[in-house]
VEXDO-30206 format. One record per residue (C-alpha): residue number from 1; x, y, z. Coordinates in nm, 2 decimals. Layout:
N
ATOM  seq       u       v       w
ATOM  NUM       X       Y       Z
...
END
This chain:
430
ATOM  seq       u       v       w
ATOM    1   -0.77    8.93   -1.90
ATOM    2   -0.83    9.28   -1.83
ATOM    3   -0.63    9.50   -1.63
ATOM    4   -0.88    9.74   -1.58
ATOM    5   -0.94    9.77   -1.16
ATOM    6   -1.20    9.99   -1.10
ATOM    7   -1.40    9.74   -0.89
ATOM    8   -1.14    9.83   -0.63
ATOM    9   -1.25   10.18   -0.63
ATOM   10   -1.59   10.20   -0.70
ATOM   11   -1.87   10.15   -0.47
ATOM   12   -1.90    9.80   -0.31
ATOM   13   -2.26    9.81   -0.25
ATOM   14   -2.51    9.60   -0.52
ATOM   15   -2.70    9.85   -0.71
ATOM   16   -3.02    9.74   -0.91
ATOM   17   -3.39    9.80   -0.93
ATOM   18   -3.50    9.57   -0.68
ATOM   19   -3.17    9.49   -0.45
ATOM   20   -3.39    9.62   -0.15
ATOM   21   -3.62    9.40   -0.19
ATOM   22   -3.38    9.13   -0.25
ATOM   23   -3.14    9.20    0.04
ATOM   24   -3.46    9.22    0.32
ATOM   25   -3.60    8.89    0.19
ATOM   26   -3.28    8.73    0.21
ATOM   27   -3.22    8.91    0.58
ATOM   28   -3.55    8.79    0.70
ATOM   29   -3.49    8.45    0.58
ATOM   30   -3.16    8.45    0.79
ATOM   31   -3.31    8.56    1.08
ATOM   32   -3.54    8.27    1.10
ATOM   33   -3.26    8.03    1.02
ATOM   34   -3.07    8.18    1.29
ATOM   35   -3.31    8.16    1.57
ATOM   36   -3.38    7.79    1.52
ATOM   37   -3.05    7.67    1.37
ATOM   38   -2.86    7.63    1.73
ATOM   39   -3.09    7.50    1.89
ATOM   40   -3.30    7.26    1.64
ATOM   41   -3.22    6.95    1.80
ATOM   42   -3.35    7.08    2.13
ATOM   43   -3.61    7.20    1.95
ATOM   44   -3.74    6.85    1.80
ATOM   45   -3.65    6.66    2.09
ATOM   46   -3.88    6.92    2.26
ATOM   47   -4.15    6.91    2.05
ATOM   48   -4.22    6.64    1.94
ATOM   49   -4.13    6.38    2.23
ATOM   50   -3.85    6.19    2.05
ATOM   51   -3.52    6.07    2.18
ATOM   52   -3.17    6.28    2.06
ATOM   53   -3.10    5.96    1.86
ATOM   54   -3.39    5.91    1.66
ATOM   55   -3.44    6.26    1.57
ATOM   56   -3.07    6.28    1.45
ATOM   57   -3.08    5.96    1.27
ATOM   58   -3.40    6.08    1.12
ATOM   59   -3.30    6.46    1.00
ATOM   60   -3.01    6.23    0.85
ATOM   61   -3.21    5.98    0.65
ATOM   62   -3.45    6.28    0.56
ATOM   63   -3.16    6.50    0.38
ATOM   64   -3.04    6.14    0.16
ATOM   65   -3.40    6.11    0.06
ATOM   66   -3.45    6.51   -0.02
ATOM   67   -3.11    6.49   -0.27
ATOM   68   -3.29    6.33   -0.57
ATOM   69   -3.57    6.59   -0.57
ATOM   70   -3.35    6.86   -0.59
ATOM   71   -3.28    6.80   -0.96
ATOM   72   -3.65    6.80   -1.01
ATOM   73   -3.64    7.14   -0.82
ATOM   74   -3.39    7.28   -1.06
ATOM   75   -3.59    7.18   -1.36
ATOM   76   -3.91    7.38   -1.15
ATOM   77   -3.70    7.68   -1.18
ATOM   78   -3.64    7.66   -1.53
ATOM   79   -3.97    7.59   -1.67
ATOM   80   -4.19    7.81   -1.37
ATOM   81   -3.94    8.09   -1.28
ATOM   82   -3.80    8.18   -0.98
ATOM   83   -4.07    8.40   -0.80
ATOM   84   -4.27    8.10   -0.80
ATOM   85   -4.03    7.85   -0.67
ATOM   86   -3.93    8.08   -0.39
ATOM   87   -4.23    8.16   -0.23
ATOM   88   -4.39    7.84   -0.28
ATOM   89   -4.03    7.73   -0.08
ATOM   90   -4.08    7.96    0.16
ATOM   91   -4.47    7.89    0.24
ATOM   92   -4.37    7.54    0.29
ATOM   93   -4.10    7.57    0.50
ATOM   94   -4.38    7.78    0.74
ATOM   95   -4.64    7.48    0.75
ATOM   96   -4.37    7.24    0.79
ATOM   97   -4.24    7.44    1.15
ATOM   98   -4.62    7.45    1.21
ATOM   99   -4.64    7.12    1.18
ATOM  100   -4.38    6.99    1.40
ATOM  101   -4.57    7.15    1.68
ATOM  102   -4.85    6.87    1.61
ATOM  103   -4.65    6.54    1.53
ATOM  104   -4.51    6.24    1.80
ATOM  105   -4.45    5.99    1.54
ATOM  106   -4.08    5.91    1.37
ATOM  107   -4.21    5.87    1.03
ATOM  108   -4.49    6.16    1.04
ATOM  109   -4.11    6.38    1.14
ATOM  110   -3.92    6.23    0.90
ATOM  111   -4.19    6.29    0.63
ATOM  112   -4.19    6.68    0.70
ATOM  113   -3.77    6.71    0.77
ATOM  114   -3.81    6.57    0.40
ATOM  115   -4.05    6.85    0.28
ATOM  116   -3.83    7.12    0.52
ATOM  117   -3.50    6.96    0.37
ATOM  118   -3.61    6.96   -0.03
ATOM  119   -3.78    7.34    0.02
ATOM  120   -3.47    7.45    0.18
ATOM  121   -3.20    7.34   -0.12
ATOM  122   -3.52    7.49   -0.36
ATOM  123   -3.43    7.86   -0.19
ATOM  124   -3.05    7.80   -0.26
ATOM  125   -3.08    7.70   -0.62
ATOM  126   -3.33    7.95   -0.66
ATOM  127   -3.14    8.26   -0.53
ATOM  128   -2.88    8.28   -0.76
ATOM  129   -3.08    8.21   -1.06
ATOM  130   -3.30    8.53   -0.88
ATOM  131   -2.97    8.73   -0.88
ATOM  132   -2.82    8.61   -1.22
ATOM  133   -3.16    8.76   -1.41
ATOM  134   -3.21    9.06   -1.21
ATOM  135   -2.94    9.25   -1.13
ATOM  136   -2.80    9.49   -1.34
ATOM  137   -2.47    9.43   -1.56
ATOM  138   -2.17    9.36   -1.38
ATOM  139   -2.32    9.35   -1.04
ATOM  140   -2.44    8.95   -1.00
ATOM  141   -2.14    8.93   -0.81
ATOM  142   -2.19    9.18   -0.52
ATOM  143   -2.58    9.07   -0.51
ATOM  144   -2.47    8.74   -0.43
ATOM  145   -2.19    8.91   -0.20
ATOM  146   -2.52    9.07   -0.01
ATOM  147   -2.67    8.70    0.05
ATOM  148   -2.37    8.61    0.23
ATOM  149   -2.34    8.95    0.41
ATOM  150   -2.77    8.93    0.52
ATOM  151   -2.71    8.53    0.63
ATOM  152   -2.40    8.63    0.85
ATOM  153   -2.57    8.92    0.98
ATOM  154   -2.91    8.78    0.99
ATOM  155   -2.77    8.42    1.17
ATOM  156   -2.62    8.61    1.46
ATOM  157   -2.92    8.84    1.53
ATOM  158   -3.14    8.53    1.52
ATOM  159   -2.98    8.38    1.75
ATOM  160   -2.95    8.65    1.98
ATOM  161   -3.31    8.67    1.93
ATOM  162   -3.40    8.34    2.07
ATOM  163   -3.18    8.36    2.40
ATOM  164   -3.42    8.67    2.43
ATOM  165   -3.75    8.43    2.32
ATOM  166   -3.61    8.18    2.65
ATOM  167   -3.52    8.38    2.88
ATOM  168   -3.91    8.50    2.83
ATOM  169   -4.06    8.15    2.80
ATOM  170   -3.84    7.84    2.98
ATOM  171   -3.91    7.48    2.84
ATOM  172   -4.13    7.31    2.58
ATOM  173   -4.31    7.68    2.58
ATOM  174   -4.02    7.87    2.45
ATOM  175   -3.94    7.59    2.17
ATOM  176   -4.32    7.64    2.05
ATOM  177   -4.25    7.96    2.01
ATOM  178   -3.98    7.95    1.81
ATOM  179   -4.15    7.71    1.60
ATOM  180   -4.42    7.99    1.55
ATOM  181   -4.18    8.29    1.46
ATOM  182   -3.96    8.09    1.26
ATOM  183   -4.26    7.99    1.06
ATOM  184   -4.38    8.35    1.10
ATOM  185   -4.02    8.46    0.94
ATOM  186   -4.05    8.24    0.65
ATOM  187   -4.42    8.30    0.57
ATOM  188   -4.29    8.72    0.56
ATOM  189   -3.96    8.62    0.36
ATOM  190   -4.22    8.47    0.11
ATOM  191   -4.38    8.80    0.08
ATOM  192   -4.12    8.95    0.02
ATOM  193   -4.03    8.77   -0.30
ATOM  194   -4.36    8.91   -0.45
ATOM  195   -4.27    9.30   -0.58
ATOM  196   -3.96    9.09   -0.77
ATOM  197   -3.96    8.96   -1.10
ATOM  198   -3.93    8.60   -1.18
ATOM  199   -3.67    8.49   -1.39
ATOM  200   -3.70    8.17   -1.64
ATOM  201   -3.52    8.09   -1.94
ATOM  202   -3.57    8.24   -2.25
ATOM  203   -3.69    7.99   -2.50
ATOM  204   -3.63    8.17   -2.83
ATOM  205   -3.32    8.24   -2.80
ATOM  206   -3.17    7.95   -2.60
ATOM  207   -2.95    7.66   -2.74
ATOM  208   -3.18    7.33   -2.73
ATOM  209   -2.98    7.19   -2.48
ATOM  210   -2.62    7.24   -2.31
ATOM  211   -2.51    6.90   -2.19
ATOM  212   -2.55    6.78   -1.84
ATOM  213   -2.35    6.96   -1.55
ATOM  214   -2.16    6.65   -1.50
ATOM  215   -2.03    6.66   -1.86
ATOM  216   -1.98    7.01   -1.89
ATOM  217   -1.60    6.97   -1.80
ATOM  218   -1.57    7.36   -1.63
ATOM  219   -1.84    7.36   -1.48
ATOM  220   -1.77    7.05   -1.30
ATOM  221   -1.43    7.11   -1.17
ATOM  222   -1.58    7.40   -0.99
ATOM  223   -1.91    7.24   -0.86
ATOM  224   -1.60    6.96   -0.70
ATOM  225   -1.42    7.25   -0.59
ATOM  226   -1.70    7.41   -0.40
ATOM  227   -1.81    7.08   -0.27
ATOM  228   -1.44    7.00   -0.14
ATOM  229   -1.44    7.36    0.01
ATOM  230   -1.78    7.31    0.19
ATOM  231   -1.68    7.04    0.32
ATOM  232   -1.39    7.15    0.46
ATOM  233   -1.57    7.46    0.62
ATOM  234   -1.89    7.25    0.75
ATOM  235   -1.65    7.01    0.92
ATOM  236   -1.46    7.29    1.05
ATOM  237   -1.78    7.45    1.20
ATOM  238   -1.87    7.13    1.34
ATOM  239   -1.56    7.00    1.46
ATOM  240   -1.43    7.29    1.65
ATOM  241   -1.64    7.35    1.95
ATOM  242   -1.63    7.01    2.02
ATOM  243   -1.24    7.00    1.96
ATOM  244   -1.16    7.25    2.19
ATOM  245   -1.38    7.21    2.44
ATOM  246   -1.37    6.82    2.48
ATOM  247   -1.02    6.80    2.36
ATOM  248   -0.85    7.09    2.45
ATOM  249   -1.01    7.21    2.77
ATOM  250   -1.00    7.56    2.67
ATOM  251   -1.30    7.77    2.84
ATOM  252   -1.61    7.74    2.64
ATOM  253   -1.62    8.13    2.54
ATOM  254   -1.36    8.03    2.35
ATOM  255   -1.54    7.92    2.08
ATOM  256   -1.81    8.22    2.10
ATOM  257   -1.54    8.47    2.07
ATOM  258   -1.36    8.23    1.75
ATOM  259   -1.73    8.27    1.55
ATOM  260   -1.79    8.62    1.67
ATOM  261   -1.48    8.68    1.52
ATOM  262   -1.61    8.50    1.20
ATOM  263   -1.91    8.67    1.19
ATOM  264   -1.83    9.02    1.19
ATOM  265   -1.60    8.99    0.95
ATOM  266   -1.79    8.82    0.72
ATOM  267   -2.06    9.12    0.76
ATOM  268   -1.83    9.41    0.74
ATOM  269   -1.61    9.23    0.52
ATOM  270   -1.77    9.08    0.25
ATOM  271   -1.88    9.35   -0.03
ATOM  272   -1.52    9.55    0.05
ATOM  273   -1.37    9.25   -0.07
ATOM  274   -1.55    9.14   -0.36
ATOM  275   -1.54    9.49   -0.50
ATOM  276   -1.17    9.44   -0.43
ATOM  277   -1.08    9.13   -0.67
ATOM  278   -1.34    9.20   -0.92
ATOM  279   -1.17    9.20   -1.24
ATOM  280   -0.91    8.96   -1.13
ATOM  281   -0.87    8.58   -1.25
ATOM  282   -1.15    8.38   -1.02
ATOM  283   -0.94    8.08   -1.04
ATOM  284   -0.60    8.27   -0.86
ATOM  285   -0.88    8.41   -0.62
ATOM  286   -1.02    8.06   -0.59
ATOM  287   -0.61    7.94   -0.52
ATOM  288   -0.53    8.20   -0.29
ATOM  289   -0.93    8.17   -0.07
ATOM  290   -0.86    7.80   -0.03
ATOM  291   -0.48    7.84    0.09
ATOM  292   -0.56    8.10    0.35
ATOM  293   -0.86    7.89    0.50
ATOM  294   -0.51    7.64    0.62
ATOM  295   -0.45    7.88    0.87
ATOM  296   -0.62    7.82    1.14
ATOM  297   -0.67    7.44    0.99
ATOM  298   -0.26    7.41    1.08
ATOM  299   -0.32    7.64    1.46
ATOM  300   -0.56    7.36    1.54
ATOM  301   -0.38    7.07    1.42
ATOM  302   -0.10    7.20    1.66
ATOM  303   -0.30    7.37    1.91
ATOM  304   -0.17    7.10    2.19
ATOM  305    0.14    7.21    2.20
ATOM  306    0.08    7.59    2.30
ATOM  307   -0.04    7.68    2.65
ATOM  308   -0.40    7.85    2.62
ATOM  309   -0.23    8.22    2.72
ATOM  310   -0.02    8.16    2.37
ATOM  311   -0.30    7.98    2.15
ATOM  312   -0.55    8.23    2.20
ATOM  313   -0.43    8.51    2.00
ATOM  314   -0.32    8.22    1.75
ATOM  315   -0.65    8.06    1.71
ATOM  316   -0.78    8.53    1.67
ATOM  317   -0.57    8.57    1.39
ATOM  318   -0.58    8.26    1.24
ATOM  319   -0.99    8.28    1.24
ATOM  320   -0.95    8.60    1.10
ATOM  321   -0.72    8.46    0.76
ATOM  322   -0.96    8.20    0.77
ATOM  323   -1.20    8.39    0.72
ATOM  324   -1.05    8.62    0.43
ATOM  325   -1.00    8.30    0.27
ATOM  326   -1.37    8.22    0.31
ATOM  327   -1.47    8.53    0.17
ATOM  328   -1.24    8.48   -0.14
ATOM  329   -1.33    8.15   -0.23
ATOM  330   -1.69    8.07   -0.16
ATOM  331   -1.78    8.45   -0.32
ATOM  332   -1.56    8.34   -0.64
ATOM  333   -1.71    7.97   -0.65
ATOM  334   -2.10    8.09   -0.61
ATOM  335   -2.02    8.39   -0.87
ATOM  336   -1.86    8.10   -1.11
ATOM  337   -2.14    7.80   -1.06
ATOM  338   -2.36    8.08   -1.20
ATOM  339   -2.16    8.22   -1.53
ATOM  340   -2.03    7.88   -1.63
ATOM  341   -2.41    7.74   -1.66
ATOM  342   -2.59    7.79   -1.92
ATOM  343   -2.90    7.99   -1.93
ATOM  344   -3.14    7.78   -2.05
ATOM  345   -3.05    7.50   -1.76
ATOM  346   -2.92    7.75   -1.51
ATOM  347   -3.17    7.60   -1.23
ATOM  348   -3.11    7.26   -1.32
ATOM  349   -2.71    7.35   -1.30
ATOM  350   -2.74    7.49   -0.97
ATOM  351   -2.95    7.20   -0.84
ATOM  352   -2.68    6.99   -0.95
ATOM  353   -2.45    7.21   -0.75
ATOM  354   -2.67    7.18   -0.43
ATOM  355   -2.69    6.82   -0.44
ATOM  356   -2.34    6.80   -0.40
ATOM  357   -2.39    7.02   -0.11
ATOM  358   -2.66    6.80    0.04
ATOM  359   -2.38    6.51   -0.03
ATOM  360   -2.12    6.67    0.20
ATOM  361   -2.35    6.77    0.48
ATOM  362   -2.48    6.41    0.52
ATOM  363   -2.07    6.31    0.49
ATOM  364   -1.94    6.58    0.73
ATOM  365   -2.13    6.43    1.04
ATOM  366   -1.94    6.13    1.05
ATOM  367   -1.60    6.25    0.93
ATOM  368   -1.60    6.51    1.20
ATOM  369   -1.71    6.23    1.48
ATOM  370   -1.49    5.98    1.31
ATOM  371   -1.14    6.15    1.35
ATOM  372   -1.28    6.30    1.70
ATOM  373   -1.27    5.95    1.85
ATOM  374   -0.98    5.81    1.72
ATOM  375   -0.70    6.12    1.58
ATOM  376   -0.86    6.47    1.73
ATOM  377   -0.52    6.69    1.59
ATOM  378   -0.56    6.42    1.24
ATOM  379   -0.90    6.60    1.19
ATOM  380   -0.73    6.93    1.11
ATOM  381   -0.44    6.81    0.91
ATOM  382   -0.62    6.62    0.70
ATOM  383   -0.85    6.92    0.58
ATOM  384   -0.51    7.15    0.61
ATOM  385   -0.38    6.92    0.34
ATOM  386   -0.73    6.92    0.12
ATOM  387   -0.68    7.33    0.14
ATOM  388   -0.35    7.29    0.02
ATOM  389   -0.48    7.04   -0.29
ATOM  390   -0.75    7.24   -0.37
ATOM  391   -0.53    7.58   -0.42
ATOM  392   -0.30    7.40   -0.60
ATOM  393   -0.58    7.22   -0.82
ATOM  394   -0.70    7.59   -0.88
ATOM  395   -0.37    7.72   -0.96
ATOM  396   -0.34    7.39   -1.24
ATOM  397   -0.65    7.50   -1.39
ATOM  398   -0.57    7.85   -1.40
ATOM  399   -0.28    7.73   -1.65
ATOM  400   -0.50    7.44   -1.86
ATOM  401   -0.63    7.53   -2.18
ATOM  402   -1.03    7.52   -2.01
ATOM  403   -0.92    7.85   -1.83
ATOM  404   -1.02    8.04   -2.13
ATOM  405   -1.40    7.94   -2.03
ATOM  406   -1.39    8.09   -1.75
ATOM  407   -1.51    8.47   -1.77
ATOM  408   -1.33    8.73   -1.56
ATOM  409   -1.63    9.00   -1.45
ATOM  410   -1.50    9.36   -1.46
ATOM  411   -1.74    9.61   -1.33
ATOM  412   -1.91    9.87   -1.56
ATOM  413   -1.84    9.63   -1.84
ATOM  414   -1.98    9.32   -1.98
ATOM  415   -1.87    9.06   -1.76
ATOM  416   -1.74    8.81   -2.00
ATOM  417   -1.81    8.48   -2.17
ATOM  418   -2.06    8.40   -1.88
ATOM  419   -2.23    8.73   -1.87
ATOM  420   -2.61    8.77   -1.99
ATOM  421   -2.72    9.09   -1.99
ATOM  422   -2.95    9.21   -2.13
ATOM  423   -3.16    8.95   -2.08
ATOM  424   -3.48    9.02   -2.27
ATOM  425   -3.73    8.75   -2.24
ATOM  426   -3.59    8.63   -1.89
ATOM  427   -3.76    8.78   -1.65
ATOM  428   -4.15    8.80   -1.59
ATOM  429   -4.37    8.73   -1.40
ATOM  430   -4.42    8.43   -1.20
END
């Protein structure tokens, strides 16, 4: 490993022909995701006439059916290029919000939740292939640090935006317009994408094949980890307004202030950071993200035993290690699921990756309303303890034999094992 540190001193902000482009896609994107994602079971239930139940069961059953596809989506981005899976993603994610506006049937709903669901995870295994052909040497990292800065940044102001969009229009009126300005956001996020290349794998230089993600023993310890980590931080997000408000009785701009906190520090935060530990071993990073997340996991699991005057500034700081710890390891993991694939597969290994992402958002909804009915305080131990296993897990690797596998990205340098710059024959047009 290198000792050299100058990613701590250098600039933290992504540099590369075509990281404005980038970022404002991304940011545009988030802002449409934003202004619908609070409220999008008001908005279906609003819309299209159906009861709360059946348009939960149905988003459900819609994001089991979308999983398989994803795996064709990955092999879309391999053999068409990014460029073209992206905005094709993003064009259909527009017509699909149109279309909501126009449906009143469960299956006519369920068939476009499928289309929104499968579009969606396209974007995500898209994006980092995007970054990994694109930006210049040594900077993948702090491009995909910018995606997490513009989606933090780009949630927030969204949904600020559409208080603003009811307080204008009350009722089924306001909900149509959001429909019409999210699709709006994702029809100009696929614009966008057009001044950037496309990246695709380069077939004269690639190995015939690279084994599946599954059996590519590395690779699939991380794509676990993340998957235990999301988890983790999905059931979190879900669990704790409901926790506190239901459970606790604490007053409800509680939990505002707990993900304002969250989300500023995520935006001013994130590039700082990463330009911080670059250099460093990703699996210590990896160890030491996942440890701080317990946290506020362990201020919640004894949160009834402090009176509200004392837990407040508990559950502040303990948001704000949280959130470090978020930073850390999710920043690590992403940076990782893209070095340890190889090129040629790189959209199909990512696909992989989001299915097991799809896997734990389908699982989180019933874990979270599981433990909430029958051990509130159990919920938070429970993922305090799989924090604790998964730094610990990271910390075993870190010593194994695989860890040589893993490459440690120093800036100004070639990154490592994982590193594939310069690409020539990657990147063209879609």
């Amino acid at each position: 490993m290198s000792n050299d540190r100058t990613g701590s001193r250098g600039p933290t902000l992504p540099r590369g022909e075509g990281v404005g482009w980038f970022g404002t896609a991304a940011l545009v994107n988030a802002v449409g995701t934003g202004f619908f994602y609070p409220y999008q079971l008001l908005f279906f239930v609003a819309v299209t006439d159906l009861s709360l139940t059946t348009v939960g069961a149905g988003l459900t059953v819609a994001t089991l059916i979308a999983l398989p596809a994803v795996l064709l989506v990955g092999r879309w981005v391999d053999t068409w290029g990014t460029k073209a899976v992206l905005i094709s993603a993003a064009l259909l994610r527009a017509a699909v919000f149109v279309g909501y506006l126009f449906i009143h049937h469960v299956a006519a709903f369920v068939a476009l939740a499928v289309v929104a669901a499968v579009a969606q995870r396209a974007e995500q295994v898209s994006v980092p292939v995007l970054a990994s052909g694109i930006a210049p040497e040594g900077e993948v990292g702090r491009w995909l640090a910018l995606t997490r800065v513009t989606l933090n940044a780009g949630m927030g102001f969204g949904g600020l935006l559409a208080g603003l969009v009811f307080v204008a229009a009350d009722g089924r009126s306001g909900f149509v317009a959001m429909g019409l300005l999210n699709a709006l956001s994702f029809a100009l996020t696929a614009l966008l994408y057009l001044p950037l290349p496309s990246v695709r794998p380069s077939r004269a230089t690639a190995p015939v094949t690279a084994g599946r993600p599954w059996r590519r023993g590395m690779f699939r310890w991380i794509a676990l980890t993340n998957f235990l980590l999301i988890t983790v931080i999905v059931a979190t997000e879900a669990g704790l307004p409901v926790y506190l408000i239901e459970e606790l009785h604490t007053p409800t701009w509680t939990v505002g202030l707990l993900f304002a906190v969250n989300t500023v520090l995520m935006v001013f935060l994130q590039l700082p950071v990463t330009g911080r530990v670059e250099g460093r071993s990703p699996l210590r990073v990896v160890a030491v993200g996942s440890l701080l997340h317990a946290g506020l996991l362990a201020v919640l699991g004894l949160a009834g035993t402090f009176p509200f005057a004392a837990l407040l500034p508990l559950l502040i700081l303990g948001m704000a290690i949280y959130t470090l710890g978020e930073i850390l390891a999710t920043q690590t993991l992403s940076v990782l699921l893209v070095r340890l694939a190889p090129e040629r597969e790189l959209g199909f290994y990512q696909a992989f990756n989001q299915v097991l992402v799809g896997l734990s958002l389908a699982v989180v909804p019933l874990l979270v309303a599981f433990f909430l009915t029958h051990a509130p305080a159990g919920l938070w131990w429970l993922l305090t303890v799989a924090t604790l296993a998964l730094s610990l897990g990271m910390l075993g690797l870190h010593r194994s034999p695989a860890a040589g596998a893993v490459p440690v990205p120093v800036p100004g340098t070639a990154s490592g094992p994982g590193d594939r710059h310069p690409r020539k024959g990657t990147t063209g047009a879609a």
